[in-house]
GULUMBA-310645 format. One record per residue (C-alpha): x, y, z; residue in one letter. Coordinates in steps of 0.5 Angstrom, whole numbers, plus 2048, in hexadecimal, padded with zeros to 3 digits. Example, Ala and Ser with C-alpha at 12.3 -4.5 7.8 and 13.67 -1.06 7.14 Angstrom:
! GULUMBA-310645
(site (819; 7F7; 810); "A"),
(site (81B; 7FE; 80E); "S"),
//
This chain:
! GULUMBA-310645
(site (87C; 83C; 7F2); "X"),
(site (87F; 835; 7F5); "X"),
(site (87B; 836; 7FB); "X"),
(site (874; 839; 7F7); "X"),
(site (874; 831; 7F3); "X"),
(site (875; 82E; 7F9); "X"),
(site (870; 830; 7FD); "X"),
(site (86C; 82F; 7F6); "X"),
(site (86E; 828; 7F5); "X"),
(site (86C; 827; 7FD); "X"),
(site (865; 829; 7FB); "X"),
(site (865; 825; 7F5); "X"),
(site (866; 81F; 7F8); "X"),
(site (862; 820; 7FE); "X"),
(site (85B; 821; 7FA); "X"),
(site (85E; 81B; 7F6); "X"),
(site (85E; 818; 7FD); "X"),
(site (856; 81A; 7FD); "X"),
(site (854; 818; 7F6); "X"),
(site (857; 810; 7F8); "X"),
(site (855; 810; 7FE); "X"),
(site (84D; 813; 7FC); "X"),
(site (84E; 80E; 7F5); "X"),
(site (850; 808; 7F9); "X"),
(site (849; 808; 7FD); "X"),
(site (845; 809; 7F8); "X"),
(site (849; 803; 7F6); "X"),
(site (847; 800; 7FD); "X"),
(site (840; 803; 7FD); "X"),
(site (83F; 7FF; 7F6); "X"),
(site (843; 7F9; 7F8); "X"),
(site (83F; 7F8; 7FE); "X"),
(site (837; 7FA; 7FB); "X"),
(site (83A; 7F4; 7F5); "X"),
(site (83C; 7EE; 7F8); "X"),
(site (83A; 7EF; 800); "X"),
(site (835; 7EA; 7FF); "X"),
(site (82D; 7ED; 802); "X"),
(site (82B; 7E7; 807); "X"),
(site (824; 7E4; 809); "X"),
(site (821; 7DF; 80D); "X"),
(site (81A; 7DD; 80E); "X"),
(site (817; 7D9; 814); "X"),
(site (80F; 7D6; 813); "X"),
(site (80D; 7D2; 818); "X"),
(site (806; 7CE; 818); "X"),
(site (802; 7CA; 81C); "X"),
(site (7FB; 7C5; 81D); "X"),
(site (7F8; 7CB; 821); "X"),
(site (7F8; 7CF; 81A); "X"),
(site (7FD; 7D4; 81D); "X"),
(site (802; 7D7; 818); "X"),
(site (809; 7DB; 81A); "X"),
(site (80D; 7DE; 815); "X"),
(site (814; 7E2; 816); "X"),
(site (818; 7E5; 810); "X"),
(site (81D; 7E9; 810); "X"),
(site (823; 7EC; 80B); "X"),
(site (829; 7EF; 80D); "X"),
(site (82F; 7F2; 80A); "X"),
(site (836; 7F4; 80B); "X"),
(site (837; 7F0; 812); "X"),
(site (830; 7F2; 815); "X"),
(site (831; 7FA; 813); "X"),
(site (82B; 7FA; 810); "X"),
(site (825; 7F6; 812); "X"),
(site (81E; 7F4; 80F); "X"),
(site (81A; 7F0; 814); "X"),
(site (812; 7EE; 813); "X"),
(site (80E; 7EA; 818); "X"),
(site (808; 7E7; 819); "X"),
(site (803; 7EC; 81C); "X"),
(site (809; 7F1; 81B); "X"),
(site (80A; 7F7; 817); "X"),
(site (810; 7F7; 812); "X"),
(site (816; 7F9; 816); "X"),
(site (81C; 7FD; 813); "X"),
(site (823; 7FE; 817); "X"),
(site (829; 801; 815); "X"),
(site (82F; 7FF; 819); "X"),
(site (82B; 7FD; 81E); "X"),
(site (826; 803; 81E); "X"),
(site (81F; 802; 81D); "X"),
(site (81C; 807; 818); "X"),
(site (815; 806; 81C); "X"),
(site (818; 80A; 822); "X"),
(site (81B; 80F; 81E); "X"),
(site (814; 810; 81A); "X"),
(site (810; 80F; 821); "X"),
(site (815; 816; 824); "X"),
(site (813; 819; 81D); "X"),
(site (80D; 819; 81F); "X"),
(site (80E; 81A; 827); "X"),
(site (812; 820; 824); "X"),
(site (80D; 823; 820); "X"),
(site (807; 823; 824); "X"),
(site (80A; 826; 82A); "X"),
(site (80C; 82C; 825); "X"),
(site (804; 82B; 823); "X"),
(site (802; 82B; 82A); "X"),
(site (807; 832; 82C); "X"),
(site (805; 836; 827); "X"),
(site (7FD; 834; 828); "X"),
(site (7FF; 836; 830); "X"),
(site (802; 83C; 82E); "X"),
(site (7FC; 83E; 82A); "X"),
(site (7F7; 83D; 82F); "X"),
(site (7FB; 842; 833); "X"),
(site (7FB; 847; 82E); "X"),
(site (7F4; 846; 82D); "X"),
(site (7F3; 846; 834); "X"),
(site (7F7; 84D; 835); "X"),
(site (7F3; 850; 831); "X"),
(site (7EC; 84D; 833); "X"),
(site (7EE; 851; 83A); "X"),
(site (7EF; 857; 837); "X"),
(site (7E8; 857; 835); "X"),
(site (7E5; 856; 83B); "X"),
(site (7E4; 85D; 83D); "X"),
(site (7E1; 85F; 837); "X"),
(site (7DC; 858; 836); "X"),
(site (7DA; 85A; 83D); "X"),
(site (7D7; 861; 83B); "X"),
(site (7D5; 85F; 835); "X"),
(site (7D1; 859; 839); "X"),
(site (7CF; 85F; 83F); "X"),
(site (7CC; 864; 839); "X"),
(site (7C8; 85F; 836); "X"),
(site (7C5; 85B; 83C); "X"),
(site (7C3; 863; 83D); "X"),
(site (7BF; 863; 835); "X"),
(site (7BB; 85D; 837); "X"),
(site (7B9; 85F; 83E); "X"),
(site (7B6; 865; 83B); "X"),
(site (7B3; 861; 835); "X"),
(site (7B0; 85C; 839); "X"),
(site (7AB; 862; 83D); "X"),
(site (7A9; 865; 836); "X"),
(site (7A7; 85D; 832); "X"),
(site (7A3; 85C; 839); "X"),
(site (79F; 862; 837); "X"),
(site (79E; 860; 830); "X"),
(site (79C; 859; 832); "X"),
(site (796; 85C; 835); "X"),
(site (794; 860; 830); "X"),
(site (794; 85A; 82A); "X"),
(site (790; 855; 82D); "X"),
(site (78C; 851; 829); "X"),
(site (786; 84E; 82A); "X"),
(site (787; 845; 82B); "X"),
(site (780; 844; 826); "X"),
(site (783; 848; 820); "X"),
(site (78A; 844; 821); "X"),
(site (786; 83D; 821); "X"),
(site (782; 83F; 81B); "X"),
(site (789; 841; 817); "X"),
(site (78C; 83B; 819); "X"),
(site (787; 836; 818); "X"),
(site (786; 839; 811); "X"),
(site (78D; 838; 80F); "X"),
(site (78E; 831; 812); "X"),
(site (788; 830; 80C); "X"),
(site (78B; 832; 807); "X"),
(site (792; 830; 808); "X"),
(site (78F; 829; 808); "X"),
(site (78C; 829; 801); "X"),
(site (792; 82B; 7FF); "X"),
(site (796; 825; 801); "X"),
(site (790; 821; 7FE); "X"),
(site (791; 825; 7F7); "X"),
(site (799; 824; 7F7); "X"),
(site (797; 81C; 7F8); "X"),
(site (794; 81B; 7F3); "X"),
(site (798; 81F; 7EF); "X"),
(site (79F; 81B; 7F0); "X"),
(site (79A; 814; 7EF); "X"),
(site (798; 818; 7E8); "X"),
(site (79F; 818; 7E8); "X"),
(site (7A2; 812; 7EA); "X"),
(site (79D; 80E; 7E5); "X"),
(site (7A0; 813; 7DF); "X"),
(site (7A7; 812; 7E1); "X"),
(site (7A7; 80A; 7E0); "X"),
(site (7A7; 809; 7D9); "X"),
(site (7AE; 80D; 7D9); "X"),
(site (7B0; 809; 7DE); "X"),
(site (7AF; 803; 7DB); "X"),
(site (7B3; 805; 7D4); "X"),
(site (7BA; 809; 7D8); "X"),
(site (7B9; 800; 7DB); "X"),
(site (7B8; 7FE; 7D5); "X"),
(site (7BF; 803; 7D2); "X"),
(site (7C3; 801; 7D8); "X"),
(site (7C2; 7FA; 7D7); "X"),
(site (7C4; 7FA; 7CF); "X"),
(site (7CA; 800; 7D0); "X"),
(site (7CD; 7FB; 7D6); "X"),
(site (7CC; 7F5; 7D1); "X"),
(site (7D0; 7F9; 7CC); "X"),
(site (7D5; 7FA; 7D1); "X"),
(site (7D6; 7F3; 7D2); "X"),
(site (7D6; 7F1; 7CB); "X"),
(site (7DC; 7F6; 7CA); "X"),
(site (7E0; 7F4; 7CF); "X"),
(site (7E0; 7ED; 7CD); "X"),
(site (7E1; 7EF; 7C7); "X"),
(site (7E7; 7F2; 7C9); "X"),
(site (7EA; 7ED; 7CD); "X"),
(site (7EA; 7E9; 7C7); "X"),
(site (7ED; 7EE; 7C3); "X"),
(site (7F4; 7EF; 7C8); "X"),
(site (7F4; 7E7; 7C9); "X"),
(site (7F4; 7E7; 7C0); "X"),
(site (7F9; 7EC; 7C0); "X"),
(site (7FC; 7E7; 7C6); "X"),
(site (7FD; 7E1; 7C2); "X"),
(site (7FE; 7E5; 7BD); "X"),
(site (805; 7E9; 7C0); "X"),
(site (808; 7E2; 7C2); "X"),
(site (806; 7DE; 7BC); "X"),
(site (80B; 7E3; 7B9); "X"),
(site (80F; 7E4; 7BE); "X"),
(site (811; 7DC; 7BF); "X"),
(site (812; 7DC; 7B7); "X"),
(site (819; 7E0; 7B7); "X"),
(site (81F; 7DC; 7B9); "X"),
(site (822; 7E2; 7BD); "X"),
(site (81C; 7E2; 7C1); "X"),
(site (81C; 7DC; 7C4); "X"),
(site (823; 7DD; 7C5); "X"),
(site (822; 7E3; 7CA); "X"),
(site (81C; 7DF; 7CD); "X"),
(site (821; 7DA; 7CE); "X"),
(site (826; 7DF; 7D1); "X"),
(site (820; 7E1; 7D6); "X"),
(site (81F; 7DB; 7D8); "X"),
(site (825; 7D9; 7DB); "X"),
(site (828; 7E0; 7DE); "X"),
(site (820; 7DF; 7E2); "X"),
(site (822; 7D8; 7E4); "X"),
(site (829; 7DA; 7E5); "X"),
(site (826; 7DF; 7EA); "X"),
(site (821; 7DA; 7EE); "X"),
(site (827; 7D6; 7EF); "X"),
(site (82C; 7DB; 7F2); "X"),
(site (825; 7DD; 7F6); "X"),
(site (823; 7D8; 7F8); "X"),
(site (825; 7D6; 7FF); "X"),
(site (82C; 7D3; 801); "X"),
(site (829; 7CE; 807); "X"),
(site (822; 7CC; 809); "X"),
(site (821; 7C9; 810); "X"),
(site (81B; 7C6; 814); "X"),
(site (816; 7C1; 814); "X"),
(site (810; 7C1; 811); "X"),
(site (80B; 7BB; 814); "X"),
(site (805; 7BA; 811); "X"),
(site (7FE; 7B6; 80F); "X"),
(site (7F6; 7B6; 80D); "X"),
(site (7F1; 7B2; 80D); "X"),
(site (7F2; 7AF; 807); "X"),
(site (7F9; 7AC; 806); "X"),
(site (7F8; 7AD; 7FE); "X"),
(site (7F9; 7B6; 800); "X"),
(site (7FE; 7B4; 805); "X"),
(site (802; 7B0; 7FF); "X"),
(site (801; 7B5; 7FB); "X"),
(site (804; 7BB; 7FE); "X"),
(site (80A; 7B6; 800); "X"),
(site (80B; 7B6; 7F7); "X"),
(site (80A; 7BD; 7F7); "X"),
(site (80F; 7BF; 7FD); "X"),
(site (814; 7BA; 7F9); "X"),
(site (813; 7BD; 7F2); "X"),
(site (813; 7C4; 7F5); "X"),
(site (81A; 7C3; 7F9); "X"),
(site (81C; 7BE; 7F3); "X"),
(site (81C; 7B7; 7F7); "X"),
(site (822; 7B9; 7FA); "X"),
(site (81F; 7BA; 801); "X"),
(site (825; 7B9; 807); "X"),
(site (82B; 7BB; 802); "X"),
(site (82E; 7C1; 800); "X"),
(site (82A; 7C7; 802); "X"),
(site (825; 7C3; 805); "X"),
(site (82A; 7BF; 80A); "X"),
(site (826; 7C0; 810); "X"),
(site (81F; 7C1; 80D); "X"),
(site (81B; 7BB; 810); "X"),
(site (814; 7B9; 80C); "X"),
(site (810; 7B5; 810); "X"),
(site (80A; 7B2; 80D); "X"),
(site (804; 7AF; 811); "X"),
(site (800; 7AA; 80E); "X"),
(site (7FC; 7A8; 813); "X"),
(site (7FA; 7AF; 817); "X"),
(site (7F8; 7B6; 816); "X"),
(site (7FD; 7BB; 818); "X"),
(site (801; 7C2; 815); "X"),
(site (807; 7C3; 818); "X"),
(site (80C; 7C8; 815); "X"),
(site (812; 7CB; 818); "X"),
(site (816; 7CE; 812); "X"),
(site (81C; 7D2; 811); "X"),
(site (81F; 7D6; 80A); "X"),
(site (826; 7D8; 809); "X"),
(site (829; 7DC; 803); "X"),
(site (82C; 7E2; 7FF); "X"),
(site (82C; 7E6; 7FA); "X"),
(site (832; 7EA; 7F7); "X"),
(site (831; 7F0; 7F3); "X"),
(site (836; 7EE; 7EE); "X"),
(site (832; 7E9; 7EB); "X"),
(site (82C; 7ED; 7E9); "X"),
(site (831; 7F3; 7E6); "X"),
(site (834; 7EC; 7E2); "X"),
(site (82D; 7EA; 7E0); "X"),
(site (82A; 7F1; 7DE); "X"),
(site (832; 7F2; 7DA); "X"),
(site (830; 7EB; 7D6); "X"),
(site (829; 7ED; 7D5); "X"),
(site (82C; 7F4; 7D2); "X"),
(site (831; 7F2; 7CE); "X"),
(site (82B; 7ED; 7CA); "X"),
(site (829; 7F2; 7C4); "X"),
(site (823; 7EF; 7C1); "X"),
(site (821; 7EF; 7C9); "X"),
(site (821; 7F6; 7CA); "X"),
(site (81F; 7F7; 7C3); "X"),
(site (818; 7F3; 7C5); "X"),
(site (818; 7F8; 7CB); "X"),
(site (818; 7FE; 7C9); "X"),
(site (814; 7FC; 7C3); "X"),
(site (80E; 7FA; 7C8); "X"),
(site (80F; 801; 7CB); "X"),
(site (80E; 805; 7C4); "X"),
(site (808; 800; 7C3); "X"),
(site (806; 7FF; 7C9); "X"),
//
């Protein structure tokens, strides 16, 4: 009996064993898809020549899985170093070699078969070959005895040749007759078409109007509630959150440029500083080089993007959005009313 609960508690504990060692992966499984952070980087180049190049890729848990997009170059996907390109383009190898063998052995069949038929093609090629050399010598004594007479063929042709052309004229006539009574229903199906597709224009119009009313009229009341503008302000900073735990964590390069009117020139050097926050050479744009030139036309960009994104933060974001009643309330309220 001692040695029976032994070898039971031996068992209990091994697959106790097993349950933590499967629970402790899945823990390291979620840890890792949570808090690993997914990488991008991006390079644009730029020159006078008009000539762009661009580089982005996105890698995540130590380059086991890749993403790469370059210019003049289709998206390429890798998984711990394997290219799923080859793995298609084997695939594709596979499967027409298979097409191909299964063709070939097709044609062979056929061909066997078309071997056996031989001797019976010939005899049957043999017997009829036979039949019209006998009829040949019957239809050259047949040919001797209905011959007509040239004049009464001429006559006959001539006749015909008269005829048909009266007729050609008749029908003429008849499809200009024709043609002359259809012009008035052809000028009234115009007539309809023009009026149905001003009709349609006057309904889509009028449309148009009554979604933009119903528009206004849907964020007049939405904007008169208190709770509203609260989960609108909600919205708001979880998706100023994100662009900001998006946006990338460094910027290097240069940027020189200028145009033939140095009012464009400083105008875009504005925009670039409103853009960055008037905080280029610090922080994230330590080592980005803005270099305008007032009094010469030139383009050239050499830039490179850094950052990350992890996917707690949008598991955060989407919980706080949920947790909001009166937003999911609105939600599936626009759903049941479209």
């Amino acid at each position: 009996m001692a040695l029976v609960l032994s070898i039971l508690l031996l068992i209990l504990k091994i697959i106790g064993i097993i349950l933590l060692v499967l629970l402790g992966l899945i823990v390291l499984i979620v840890c890792l898809v949570l808090f690993v952070p997914i990488r991008y980087r991006a390079r644009v180049i730029y020159n006078d020549e008009d000539k762009l190049d661009y580089k982005v890729q996105v890698t995540y848990l130590l380059h086991a899985v890749s993403v790469i997009l370059e210019k003049g170059k289709s998206l390429n996907i890798k998984i711990f170093g394997i290219s799923l390109d080859k793995i298609k383009k084997k695939k594709a190898k596979d499967k027409k070699y298979d097409e191909d063998t299964a063709m070939f052995e097709e044609m062979s069949v056929q061909y066997n078969e078309e071997i056996k038929k031989i001797p019976e093609d010939y005899k049957e090629f043999k017997d009829n070959l036979q039949k019209e050399e006998e009829l040949s010598f019957v239809g050259e004594d047949d040919a001797k005895t209905d011959q007509v007479p040239m004049e009464e063929v001429d006559d006959s042709s001539k006749d015909s040749e008269d005829k048909s052309s009266i007729e050609n004229i008749v029908n003429k006539i008849k499809n200009v007759i024709n043609k002359i009574k259809s012009i008035p229903g052809k000028i009234k199906n115009t007539f309809i078409g023009i009026k149905n597709k001003i009709k349609n224009i006057f309904t889509k119009i009028y449309g148009i109007i009554k979604k933009v009313s119903n528009g206004w009229s849907f964020i007049r009341d939405f904007l008169d509630k208190e709770e509203n503008i609260k989960s609108l302000k909600l919205v708001k900073d979880e998706i100023i959150r994100l662009l900001k735990h998006v946006s990338p964590r460094k910027i290097k390069g240069h940027i020189t440029f200028g145009f033939e009117d140095p009012s464009t020139t400083g105008q875009t050097l504005g925009i670039i500083y409103m853009i960055t926050g008037g905080r280029v050479g610090s922080g994230v744009t330590k080592h980005l080089e803005i270099n305008p030139d007032f009094e010469h036309e030139i383009k050239d960009v050499d830039v490179e993007v850094k950052g990350h994104l992890q996917i707690y933060v949008i598991v955060l974001i989407a919980y706080k959005l949920y947790k909001d009643k009166n937003l999911m309330d609105l939600i599936k309220n626009r759903r049941k009313h479209g």
